[in-house]
N, C-alpha and C positions, 0 to 999 in steps of 0.2 A: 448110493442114495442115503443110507442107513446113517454112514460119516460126515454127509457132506450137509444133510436136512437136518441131522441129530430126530430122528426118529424115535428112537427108544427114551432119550431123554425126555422127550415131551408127551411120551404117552399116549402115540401115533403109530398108525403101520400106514403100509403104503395103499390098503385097500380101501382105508377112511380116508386118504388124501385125496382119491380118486373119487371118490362119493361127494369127498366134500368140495373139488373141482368141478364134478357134473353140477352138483346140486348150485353153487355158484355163479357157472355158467347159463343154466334155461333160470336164474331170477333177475339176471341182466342180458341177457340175449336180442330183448326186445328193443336195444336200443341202435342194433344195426337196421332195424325196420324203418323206427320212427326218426330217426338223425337223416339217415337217406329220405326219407318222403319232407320233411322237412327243409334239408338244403334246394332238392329238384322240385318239390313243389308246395312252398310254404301258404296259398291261402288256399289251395284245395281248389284250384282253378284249372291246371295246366298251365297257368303263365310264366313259370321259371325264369322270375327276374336273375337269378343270379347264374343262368346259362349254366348250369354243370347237373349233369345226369343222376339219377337215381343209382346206377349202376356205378357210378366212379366214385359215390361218396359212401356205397355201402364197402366196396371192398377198401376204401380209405379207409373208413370205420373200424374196419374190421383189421385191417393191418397194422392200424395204430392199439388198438385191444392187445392183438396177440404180441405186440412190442414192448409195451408196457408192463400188462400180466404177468409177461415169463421174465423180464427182467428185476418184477419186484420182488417178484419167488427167490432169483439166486442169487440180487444182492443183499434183500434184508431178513431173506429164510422167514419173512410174514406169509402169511395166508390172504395178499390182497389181491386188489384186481383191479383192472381200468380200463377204460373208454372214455369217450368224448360225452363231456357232461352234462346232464341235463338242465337248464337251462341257459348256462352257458352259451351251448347252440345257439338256443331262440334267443340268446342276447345277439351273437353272433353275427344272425339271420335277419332277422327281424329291426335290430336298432341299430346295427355297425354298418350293414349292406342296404337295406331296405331304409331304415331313417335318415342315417348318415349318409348316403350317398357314395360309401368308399365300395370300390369294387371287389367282388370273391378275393380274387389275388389280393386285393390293398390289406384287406381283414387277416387275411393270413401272417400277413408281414408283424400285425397286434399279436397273434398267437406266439409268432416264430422270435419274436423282441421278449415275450413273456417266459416263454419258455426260455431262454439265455441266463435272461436276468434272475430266472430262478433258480437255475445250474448255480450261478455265481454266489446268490443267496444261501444254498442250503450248504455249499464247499466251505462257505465263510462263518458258517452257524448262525448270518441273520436274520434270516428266514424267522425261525421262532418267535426273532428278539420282536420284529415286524408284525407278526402276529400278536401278539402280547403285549403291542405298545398300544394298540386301540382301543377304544371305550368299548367293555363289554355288552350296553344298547345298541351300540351298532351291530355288533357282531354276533349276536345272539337273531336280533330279526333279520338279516340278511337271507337265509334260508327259506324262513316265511312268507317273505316280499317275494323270493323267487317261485316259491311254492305257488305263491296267489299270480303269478306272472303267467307260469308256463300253464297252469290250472285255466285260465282266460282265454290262449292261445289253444289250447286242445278244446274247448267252449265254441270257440270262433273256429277252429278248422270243422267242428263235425255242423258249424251250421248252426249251432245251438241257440247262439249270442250273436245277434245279425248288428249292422249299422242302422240308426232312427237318424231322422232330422232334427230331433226335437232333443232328446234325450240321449243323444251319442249313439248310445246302445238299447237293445232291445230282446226279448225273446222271440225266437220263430215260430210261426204261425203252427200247428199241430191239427188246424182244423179243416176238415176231411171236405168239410162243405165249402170249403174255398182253396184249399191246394192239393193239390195232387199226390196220389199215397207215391208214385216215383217220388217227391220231393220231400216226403214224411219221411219215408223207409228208411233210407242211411241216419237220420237222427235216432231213429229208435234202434237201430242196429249200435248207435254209439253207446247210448243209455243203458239197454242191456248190455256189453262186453262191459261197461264199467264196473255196474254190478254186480256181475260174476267175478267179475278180478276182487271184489271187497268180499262178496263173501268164500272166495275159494280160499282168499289170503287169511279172513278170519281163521279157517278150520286145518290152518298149517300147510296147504296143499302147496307142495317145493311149487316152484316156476307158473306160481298163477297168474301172473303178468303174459306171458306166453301162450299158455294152455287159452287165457280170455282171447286174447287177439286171434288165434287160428282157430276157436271158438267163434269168436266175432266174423271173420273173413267165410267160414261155414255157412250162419246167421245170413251174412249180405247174400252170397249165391242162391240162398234154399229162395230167401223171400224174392231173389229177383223173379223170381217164377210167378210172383204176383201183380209184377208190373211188369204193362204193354211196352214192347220194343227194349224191354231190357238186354237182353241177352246179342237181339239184330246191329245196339249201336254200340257194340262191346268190340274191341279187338282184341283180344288172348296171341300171342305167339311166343311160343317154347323157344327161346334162344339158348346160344351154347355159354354153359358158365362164362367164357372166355371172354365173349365180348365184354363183360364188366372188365376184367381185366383193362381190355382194350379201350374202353372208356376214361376208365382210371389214368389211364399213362396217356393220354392225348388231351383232359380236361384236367386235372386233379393234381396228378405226381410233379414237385418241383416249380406248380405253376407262382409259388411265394418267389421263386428265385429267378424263372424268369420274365414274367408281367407284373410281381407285388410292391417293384418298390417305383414303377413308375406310377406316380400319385397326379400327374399335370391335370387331367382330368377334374378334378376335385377341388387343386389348386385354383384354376381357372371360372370357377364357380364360387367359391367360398373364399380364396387366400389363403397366401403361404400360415400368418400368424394364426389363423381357423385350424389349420392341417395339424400346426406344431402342439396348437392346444389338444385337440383332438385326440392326437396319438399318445400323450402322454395322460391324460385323463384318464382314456379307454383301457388303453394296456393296463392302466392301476387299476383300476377295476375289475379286470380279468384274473387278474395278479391274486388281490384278496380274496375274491370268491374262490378263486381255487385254492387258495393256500387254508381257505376256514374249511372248505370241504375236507381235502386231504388230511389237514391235521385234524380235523372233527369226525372221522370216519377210523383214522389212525388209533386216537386215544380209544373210541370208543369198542371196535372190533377187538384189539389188545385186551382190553381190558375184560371182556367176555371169555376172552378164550386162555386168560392166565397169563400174559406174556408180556405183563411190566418189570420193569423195574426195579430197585428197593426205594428210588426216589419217587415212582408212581409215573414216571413215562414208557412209555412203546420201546422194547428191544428194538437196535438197532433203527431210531427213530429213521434219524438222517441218511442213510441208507433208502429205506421206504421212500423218504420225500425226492432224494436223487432220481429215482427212479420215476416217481410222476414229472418232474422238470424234465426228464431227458424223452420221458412219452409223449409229452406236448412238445416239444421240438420236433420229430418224427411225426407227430400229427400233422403239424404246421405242414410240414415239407412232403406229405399226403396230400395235404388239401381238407382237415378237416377241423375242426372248434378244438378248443380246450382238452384235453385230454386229464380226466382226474380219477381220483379212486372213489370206486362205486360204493354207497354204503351198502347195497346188495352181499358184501362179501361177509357179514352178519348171517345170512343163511347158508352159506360154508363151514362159517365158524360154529354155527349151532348144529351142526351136522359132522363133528369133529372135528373141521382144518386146523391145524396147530404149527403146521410148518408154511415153507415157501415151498414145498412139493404141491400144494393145492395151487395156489398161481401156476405153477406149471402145467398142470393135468387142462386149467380151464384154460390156457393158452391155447393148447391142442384145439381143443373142441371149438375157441375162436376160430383157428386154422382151420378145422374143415368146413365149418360156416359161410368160410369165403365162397365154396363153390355153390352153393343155394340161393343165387341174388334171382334167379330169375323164379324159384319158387316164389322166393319175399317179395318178389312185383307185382305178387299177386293179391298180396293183400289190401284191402281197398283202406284209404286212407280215414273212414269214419270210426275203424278197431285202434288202428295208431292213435288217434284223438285221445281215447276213450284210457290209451296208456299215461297221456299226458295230464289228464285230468287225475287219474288215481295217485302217479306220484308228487305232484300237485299238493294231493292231500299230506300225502305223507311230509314232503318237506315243510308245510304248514305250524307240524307238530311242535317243533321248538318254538313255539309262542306261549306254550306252560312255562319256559324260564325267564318269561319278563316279569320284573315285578310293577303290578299297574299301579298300586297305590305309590308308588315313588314317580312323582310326573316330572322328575330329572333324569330317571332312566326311558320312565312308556312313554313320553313322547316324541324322545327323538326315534326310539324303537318305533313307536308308530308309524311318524310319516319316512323310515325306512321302510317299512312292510307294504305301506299304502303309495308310497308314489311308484314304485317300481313298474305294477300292474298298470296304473292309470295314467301313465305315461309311455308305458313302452320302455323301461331304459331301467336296468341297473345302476348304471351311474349316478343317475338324477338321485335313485330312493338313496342310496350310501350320503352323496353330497348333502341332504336335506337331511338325512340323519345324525351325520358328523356335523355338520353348520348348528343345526339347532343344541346340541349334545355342547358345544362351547359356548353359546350363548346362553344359556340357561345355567351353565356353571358358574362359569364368570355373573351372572345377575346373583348367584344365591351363593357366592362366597366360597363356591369350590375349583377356584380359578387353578389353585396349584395342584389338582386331580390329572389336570390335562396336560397330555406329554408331548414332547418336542417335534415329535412322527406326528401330531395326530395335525398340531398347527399348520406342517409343510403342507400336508397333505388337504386341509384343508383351505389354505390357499390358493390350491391348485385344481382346485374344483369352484372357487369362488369365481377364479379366472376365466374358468370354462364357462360359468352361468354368463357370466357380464359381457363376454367377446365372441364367442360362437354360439350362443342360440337365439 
């Protein structure tokens, strides 16, 4: 490990790799919970439009984590991690299955084209160049937009944020003199896990993401004791790990390969020229969110923990990035979203990680996670919300880097950040932020600002507005 990690050269042992492995692990852990209650039951209903189990998308979860984590460990000797990202998911879920109409299997097929094209990208070194050809408005609110997305969607699952006739949206009733404290409780069970997660996280406490939800899930039990028939219309059964397994490999494993590329379905409703649009919009959009994530997560972890370069990039960038394309590929062929690198891995880093022995250690502990799905079924989906909302906030944050008095950059950054939410769709807020970003150049004389990426790309989102929606 010593040779192979360069331990001593980096001013590591193996017993802060493994601190900074755990510590890594329980500040993203949370998202085998909330990715599984989200694909099996996205509005908090039981209705599972997209037919695949709780149980088969946490151990996909979880198998894609420990595939990615340990493979960024020993090809790029970084201190990363990975999982299927958040809200990628809920783009996923939510606007590719649920909006779009494309089925679980179709959506995978976006993943598993994504992941390829990324392999081939980061072999080629244009990954970067792709990165870097975009107008920094865009790419700077993208995280924001998504922030205020998945933040609305954990709103809406605990119940918070209900549907109006009038108003779209609305807040829920809280009052005692008209609803029922069963129908109060899980909101204020969401309310407080939120707020313990902010201020557990203020006062440094490792894994408060965690500790608040099994906090929370505590919370829901203690107070069901104060609503009538809580517990009588409850059904609890201790199943054997296994069957997630068994779930997994009958819903989930390979279903991209063999129900994802039959599309007639969709065809049949929309047309062949919908579909072609579709698939090629959506993957691009899958495509940059995760390559800003990953490279934005990349530069910034590195750079905490000492490990640039003399030029000022990430040791072994493209190594790192390999490693997240080949985890979304493996996700895909799971059965689960996007697979990218967490910025959680910021709390390894600040707890010593310095090598890629730390992705290994939190591989591990992925691996024994697998066998806990049926603890994790126990936690009632009001504490998940309440995880979506806090990091929500967090992704929010890069909205300090727009500059608003330039309303050549805050506006297209705006209606990036702002259609996203109030749409439903990733795509939309990028298109409406790249659309406006060339039209406001070109009116004010900065036509030759805009690069030849940004034009393709933005024709091909023009395409998408005009013919498929």
């Amino acid at each position: 490990m010593e040779r192979f990690f360069k331990l001593k050269e980096r001013g590591t042992t193996v017993r802060t790799e493994l601190i900074a492995g755990m510590t890594t692990f329980f500040a993203m852990v949370y998202i085998l919970m909330v990715n599984a209650n989200m694909f099996a039951d996205p509005f908090g209903d039981g209705s599972n439009p997209l037919g695949v189990s709780y149980g088969a998308i946490y151990i996909a979860t979880a198998i894609s984590a420990v595939v990615g984590t340990t493979l960024a460990g020993i090809l790029s000797n970084l201190p990363l991690a990975m999982a299927s990202g958040m809200g990628l998911n809920a783009f996923f879920v939510y606007t590719v299955c649920i909006g779009f109409g494309l089925s679980y299997a179709n959506a995978l097929v976006l993943i598993l084209l994504e992941g390829c094209v990324f392999i081939l990208l980061t072999v080629t070194g244009l990954r970067k160049k792709i990165f870097d050809s975009l107008p920094d408005a865009v790419r700077v609110a993208i995280p924001s937009g998504i922030g205020l997305f998945i933040a609305l969607l954990g709103l809406q699952n605990a119940g918070i944020v209900v549907p109006d006739t009038s108003t779209c949206v609305d807040l829920a009733s809280f009052n005692l003199l008209s609803q029922s404290w069963g129908d109060i409780m899980p909101k204020v069970v969401t309310l407080c896990t939120f707020l313990a997660i902010v201020i557990m996280s203020h006062k440094n406490i490792r894994g408060a993401v965690l500790i608040g939800i099994l906090g929370g899930m505590g919370l829901y039990y203690l107070l069901g004791l104060t609503v009538d028939g809580f517990y009588a219309g409850m059904q609890i059964s201790f199943i054997s790990p296994l069957e997630a397994f068994g779930q997994f490999t009958s819903q989930s494993l390979f279903k991209v390969i063999t129900d994802g590329f039959d599309f007639s379905a969709y065809t049949a409703a929309h047309g062949s020229a919908s579909l072609v649009l579709t698939i090629a919009t959506t993957a691009l959009a899958f495509c940059m969110v995760d390559m800003f994530d990953t490279l934005g997560t990349l530069y910034a972890a590195c750079e905490r923990a000492d490990l640039l370069d003399e030029k000022g990039e990430p040791l072994n960038m493209n190594e790192g990035m390999l490693s997240d394309a080949i985890a979304t590929t493996i996700g895909a062929l799971c059965g689960t979203s996007t697979v990218t690198t967490f910025s959680e891995v910021n709390a390894g880093v600040a707890a010593g990680g310095r090598t890629g022995l730390t992705s290994v250690f939190c591989g591990m502990f992925f691996f024994v996670a697998m066998f806990f799905s049926p603890i994790a079924q126990l936690i009632p989906g009001c504490t998940t919300a309440a995880a979506l909302i806090y990091v929500g906030f967090l992704m929010v944050a890069s909205i300090k880097n727009i500059d608003w008095n330039d309303y050549r950059i805050s506006v297209p950054a705006f209606l990036t950040l702002a259609v996203m939410p109030f749409t439903y769709n990733i795509s939309y807020g990028i298109a409406f932020g790249l659309l406006s970003y060339i039209v406001i150049s070109v009116f004010c004389g900065d036509a030759k600002k805009i690069k030849g990426s940004s034009w393709v790309i933005a024709m091909l989102f023009v395409a998408m507005l005009v013919l498929t929606h």
